[in-house]
C-alpha positions, 0 to 999 in steps of 0.5 A, spaced: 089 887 565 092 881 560 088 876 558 092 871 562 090 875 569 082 876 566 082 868 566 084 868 575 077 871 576 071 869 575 063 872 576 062 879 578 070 880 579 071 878 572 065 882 568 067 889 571 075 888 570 072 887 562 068 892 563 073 896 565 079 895 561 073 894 554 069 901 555 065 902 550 067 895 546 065 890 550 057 886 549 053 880 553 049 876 549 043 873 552 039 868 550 035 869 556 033 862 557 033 856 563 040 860 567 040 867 564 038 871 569 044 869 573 049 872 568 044 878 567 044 879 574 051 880 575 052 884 569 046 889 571 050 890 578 056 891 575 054 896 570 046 896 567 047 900 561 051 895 558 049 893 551 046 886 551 045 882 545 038 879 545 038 874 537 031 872 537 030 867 531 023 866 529 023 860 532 023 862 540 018 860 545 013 866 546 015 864 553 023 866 551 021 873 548 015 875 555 021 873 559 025 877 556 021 883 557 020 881 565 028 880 566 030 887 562 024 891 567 026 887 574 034 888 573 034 895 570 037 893 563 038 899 559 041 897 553 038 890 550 038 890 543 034 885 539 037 883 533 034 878 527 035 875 521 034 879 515 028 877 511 032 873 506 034 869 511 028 867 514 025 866 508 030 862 507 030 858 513 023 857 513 022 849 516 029 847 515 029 845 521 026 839 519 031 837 514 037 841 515 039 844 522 046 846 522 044 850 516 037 853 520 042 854 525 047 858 521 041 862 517 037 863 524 043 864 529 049 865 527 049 870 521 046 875 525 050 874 531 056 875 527 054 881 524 051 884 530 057 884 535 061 886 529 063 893 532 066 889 539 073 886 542 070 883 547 064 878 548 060 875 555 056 869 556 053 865 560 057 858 558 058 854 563 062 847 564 057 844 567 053 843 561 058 838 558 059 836 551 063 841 547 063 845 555 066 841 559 074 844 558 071 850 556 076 856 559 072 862 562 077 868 557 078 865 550 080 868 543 075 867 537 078 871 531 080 877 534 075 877 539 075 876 547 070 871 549 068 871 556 065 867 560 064 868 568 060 863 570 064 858 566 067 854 573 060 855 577 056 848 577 048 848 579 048 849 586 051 855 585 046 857 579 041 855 584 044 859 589 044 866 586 037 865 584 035 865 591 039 870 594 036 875 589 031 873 588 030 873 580 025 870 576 024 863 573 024 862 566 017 859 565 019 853 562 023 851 568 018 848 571 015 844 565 022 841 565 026 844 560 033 845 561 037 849 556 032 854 552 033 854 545 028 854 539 022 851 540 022 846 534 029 843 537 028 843 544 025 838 549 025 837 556 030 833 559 029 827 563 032 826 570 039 823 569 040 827 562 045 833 561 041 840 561 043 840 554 040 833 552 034 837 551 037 841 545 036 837 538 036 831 541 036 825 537 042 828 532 049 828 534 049 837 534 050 839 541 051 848 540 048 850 534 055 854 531 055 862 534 060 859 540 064 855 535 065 858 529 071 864 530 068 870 529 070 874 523 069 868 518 062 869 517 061 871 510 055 874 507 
């Protein structure tokens, strides 16, 4: 299919017409945070075997990595991989998120991501318009460099999220309960208060609202 007739679908039908028409050169990363589950879900349904790329920075909340673990088991996901940041990065980005997040970011995120998808066409996420900021006019098939990024539940608002998680019954994020809306490391996350946006947790205080491996075109990213 065209990117054009991709962008007519979205949910499960567009996960398995990617899956479909990108044997072999398609992956889903996951943060496996607050909504994640439902992404998952569906490209379990689809086809459980697909890779899913997991970045665990160093900084996530014990809590992110055992769910991960619980979700990987409850759904039957086969093939999720791990990736991190090489020692020298991390190294290097020890406590910058004190002093310089979008450095920590790139040092932590979005050098590892981008060496890790390096071999696909096309990328899943679980990006959706409702969470606003530079989301809101997101499209749900969009090139980045060379790279088809695809976004199934980009239309879908929290009712529907809500929705999925009850008719399947899939498993909550611990920290849901505790408030948090948008998972991401812990020394940048906070929960969100009623009204907020469920990203106004994520580096709250600072005018940064993704933190670059949505947003940088994938490709340019040096060593």
């Amino acid at each position: 299919m065209t990117i054009a007739s991709l962008a007519q679908l979205d949910g499960k039908e567009l996960i398995a017409a990617v899956a479909r028409d990108y044997v072999g050169r398609i992956a889903v990363t996951s943060s496996f945070g607050a909504e994640s589950a439902v992404l998952l879900d569906l490209v379990a349904q689809v086809d459980p075997s697909l890779p899913v790329i997991f970045l665990d920075t160093g900084e996530l909340f014990d809590e992110t990595v055992e769910y991960r673990l619980e979700l990987q088991a409850k759904l039957g996901l086969t093939n999720v991989i791990v990736v991190r940041p090489t020692d020298e990065d991390r190294k290097a980005a020890e406590d910058l998120w004190r002093t310089d997040i979008d450095r920590c970011c790139e040092l932590r995120k979005v050098r590892p991501l981008a060496k890790a998808v390096a071999g696909f066409t096309a990328l899943i996420d679980g990006r959706k318009r409702a969470h606003g900021a530079e989301r809101d006019a997101m499209a749900t098939v969009q090139l980045s460099g060379d790279v088809v990024k695809i976004s199934p539940l980009a239309n879908w608002d929290a009712h529907q999220i809500e929705a999925h998680f009850v008719a399947r019954d899939l498993p909550r994020h611990p920290l849901v309960a505790q408030g948090y809306r948008s998972i991401g490391c812990w020394p940048c996350t906070r929960p969100t208060k009623p009204g907020e946006s469920p990203r106004a947790g994520r580096w709250a205080g600072s005018a940064k609202t993704e933190c670059g491996i949505h947003t940088v075109p994938l490709g340019t990213v040096k060593d």
